[in-house]
N, C-alpha and C positions, 0 to 999 in steps of 0.2 A: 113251612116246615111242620111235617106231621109232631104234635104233642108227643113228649117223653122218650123223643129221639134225638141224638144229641150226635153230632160230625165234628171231629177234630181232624187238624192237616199236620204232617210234619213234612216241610217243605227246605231243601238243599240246592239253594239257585245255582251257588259255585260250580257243584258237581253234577247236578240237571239229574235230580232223584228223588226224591219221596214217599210218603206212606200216608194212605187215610182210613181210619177208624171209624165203623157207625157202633155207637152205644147203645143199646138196646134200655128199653125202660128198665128198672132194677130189679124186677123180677124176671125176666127174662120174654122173649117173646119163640112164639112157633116159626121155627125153621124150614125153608126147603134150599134147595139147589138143584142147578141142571147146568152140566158142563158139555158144554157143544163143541167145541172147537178140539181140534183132533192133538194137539198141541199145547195141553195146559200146565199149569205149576198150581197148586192147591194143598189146602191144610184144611181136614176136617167135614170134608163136604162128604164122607161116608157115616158119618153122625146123623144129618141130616135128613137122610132118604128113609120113606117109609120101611115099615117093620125093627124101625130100632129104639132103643129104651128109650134114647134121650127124646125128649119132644123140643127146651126150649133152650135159643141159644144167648147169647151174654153178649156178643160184639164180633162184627166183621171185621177184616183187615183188607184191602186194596194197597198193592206195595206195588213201588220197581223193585230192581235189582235181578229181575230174572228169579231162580227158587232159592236164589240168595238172600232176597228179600221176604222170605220164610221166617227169617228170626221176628221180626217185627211182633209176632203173634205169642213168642215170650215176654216181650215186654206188657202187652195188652191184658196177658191172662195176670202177669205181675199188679199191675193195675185194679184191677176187678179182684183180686186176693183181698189188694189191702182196703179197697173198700166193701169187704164184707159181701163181695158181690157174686155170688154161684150155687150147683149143686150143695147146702151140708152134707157132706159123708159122718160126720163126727168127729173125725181127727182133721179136717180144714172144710173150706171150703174151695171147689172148685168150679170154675168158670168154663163153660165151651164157647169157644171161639172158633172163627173158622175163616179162612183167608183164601186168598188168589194172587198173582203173580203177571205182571207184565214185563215185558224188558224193553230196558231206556239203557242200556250200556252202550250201544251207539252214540249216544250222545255228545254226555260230560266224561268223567272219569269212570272208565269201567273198575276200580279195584274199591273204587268207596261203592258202598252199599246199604239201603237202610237194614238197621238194625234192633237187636230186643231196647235200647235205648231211645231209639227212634221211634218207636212204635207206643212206650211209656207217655210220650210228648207228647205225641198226637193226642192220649187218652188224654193228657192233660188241658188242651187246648178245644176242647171237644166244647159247642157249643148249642143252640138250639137254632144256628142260627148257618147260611152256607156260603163259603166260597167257592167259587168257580174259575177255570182257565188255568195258569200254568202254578198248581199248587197240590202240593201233597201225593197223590200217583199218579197225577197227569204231569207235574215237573219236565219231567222228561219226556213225553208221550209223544208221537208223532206219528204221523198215516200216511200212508201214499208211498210206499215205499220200494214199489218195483221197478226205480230206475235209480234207485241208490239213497241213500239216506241225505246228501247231497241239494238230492229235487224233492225230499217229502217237504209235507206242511204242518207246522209247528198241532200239534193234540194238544190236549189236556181233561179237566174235569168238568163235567157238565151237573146239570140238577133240575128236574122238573119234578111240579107236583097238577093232580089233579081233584076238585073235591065232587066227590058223585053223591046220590041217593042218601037219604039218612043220615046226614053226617059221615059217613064214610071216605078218605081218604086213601090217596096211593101217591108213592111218589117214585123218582130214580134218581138215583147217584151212580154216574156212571164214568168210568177213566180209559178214554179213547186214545187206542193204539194200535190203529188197524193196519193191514197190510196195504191194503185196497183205499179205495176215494170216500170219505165221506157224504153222502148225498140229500139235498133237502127233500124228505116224501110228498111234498106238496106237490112241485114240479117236474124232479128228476133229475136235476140240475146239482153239479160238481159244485160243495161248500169250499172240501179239503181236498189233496191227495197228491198225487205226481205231478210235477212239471216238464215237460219240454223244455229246450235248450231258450225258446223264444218267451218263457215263461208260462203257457197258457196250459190249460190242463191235460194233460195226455190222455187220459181214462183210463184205469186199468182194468175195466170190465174188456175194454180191447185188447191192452196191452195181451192179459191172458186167452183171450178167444184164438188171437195169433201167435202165440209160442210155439217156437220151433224146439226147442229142447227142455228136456228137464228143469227144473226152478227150484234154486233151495234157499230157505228162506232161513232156516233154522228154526229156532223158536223166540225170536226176536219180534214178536208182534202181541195180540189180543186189545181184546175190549173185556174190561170186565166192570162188576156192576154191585149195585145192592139196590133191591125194589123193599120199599116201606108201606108198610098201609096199619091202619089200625082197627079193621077189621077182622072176624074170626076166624081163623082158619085151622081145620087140622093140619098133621104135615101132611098126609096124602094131596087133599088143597093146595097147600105154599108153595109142595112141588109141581103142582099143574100149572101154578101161576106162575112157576118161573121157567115153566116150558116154554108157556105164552107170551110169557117176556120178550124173549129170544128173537120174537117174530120183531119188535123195535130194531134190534142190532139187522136184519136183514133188510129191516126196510131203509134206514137210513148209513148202513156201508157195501159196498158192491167192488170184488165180490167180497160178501159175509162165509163165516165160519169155514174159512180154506184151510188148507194142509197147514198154512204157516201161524195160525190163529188157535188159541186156547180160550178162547172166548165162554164165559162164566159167569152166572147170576146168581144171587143169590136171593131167597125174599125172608122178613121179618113180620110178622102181624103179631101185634101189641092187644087184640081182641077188646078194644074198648067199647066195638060202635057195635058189637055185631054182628050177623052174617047177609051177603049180599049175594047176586047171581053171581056164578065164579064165571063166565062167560063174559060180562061186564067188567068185571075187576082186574081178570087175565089181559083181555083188551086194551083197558086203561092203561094196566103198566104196559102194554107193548108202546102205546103211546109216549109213554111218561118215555121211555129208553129213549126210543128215538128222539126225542126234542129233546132231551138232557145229553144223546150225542152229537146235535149240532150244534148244541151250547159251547159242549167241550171244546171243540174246535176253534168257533166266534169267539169265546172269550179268553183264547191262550195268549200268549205272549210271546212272542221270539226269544232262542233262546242258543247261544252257542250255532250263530248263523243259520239256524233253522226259520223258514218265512212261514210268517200267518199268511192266515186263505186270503188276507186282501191287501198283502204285500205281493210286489212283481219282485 
């Protein structure tokens, strides 16, 4: 776990829903974002992008509930009030926060949702330390879904770190909910995704190569993410790096950032260690994504008859 970054879960097994918060150090760190996926739900990610005042941000949000799970980021910025934590204006202080959305209402109970209460939790539970698999907004997370939520395989949340040059660190936190199959990049080979009736993996890089009709998906899917490093970055930087990011999600889900995907990174750098080749760093977290999205997958849990990748 990168220093002075701190992950809390708020996790709902009954209802198969959740929210996960990354805390930024307490001064805030530089923000980017890049939202690829044609299909998103998001709060805040136009703060973010070059040419805007703000530079630094206070705390991500990853929720279900679809952009129901929008509220969660009043509870967060509640949180960050009372610990003295954001912009001074003078008459308070304020905190930016910035959130994404997946949807798990397939799941459990579509009318529960997390919430600005859920969201407070999480910050409370926020530690230096990470859980993975079926917790917080991977809960309900699930991939493979183009032959019914039925034959998908259980998602959830992943986490990779890696440490480069100088001290320099990068990491991913990432909440896998793809439409498509999750895939190991080493070999090419089907982790997660759709099943066939006989159990075995159907592929939906085929499934969609042969579609004969139209496909709607709604907006019942994404991957979304938070890359960490404690390296310097402007935000023109954080937003190169979370371009680069992105290239993880392609490499490890097929197909990546489709019509029915809101797929969303966001990156934080804490500027402790730094500055490095952005070229390396971009890289790294592409890395970091991808192996923190086959984490999510490997360490989910079943959940509401949904099979993990190494149940038949």
């Amino acid at each position: 776990m990168i220093p002075n970054f701190r992950i809390g879960h708020y996790t709902d097994l009954e209802n198969a829903t959740g929210c996960t918060v990354v805390l930024a150090p307490r001064q805030g760190a530089v923000g980017g974002a890049d939202v690829r996926g044609p299909a998103p739900g998001t709060f805040g990610t136009e703060s973010l992008y070059p040419g805007r005042l703000i530079e630094l941000v206070h705390g991500v949000v990853l929720t279900g509930g679809s952009a129901f799970g929008l509220d969660t980021v009043t509870g967060v910025m509640r949180y960050l009030e009372e610990h003295a934590i954001g912009y001074d204006i003078g008459e308070a202080r304020v905190p930016i926060v910035a959130g994404a959305v997946l949807f798990d209402l397939s799941v459990g109970n579509p009318k529960v949702r997390p919430n600005a209460q859920n969201g407070y939790a999480a910050c409370m539970n926020a530690r230096d330390t990470v859980s993975e698999g079926s917790v917080g907004a991977g809960t309900g997370a699930t991939v493979g879904k183009f032959l019914g939520i039925e034959n998908a395989t259980k998602g959830g949340i992943g986490y990779s770190e890696r440490a480069l040059a100088n001290g320099i660190m990068v990491s991913a936190l990432v909440a896998v909910n793809a439409v498509g199959d999750v895939i190991d990049p080493t070999n090419g080979q089907i982790v997660g995704g759709a099943r066939n009736a006989d159990g075995a993996w159907a592929d939906c890089s085929e499934i969609v190569l042969n579609v004969q009709k139209p496909m709607d998906f709604s907006l019942r899917n994404t991957t979304i993410g938070v890359v960490m490093t404690n390296a310097s970055l402007t935000v023109e930087q954080a937003n190169l790096v979370a371009m680069m990011a992105h290239d993880g999600i392609a490499r490890a889900t097929r197909p990546s950032h489709t019509m029915f995907d809101g797929d969303t990174l966001f990156v934080l750098a804490s500027g402790t260690h730094g500055t490095m080749d952005l070229t390396a760093l971009g890289h790294a977290a592409a890395e970091c994504v991808a192996q923190a999205i086959g984490r999510g997958v490997r360490t989910a849990a079943s959940l509401y008859g949904i099979k993990t990748y190494n149940q038949k």
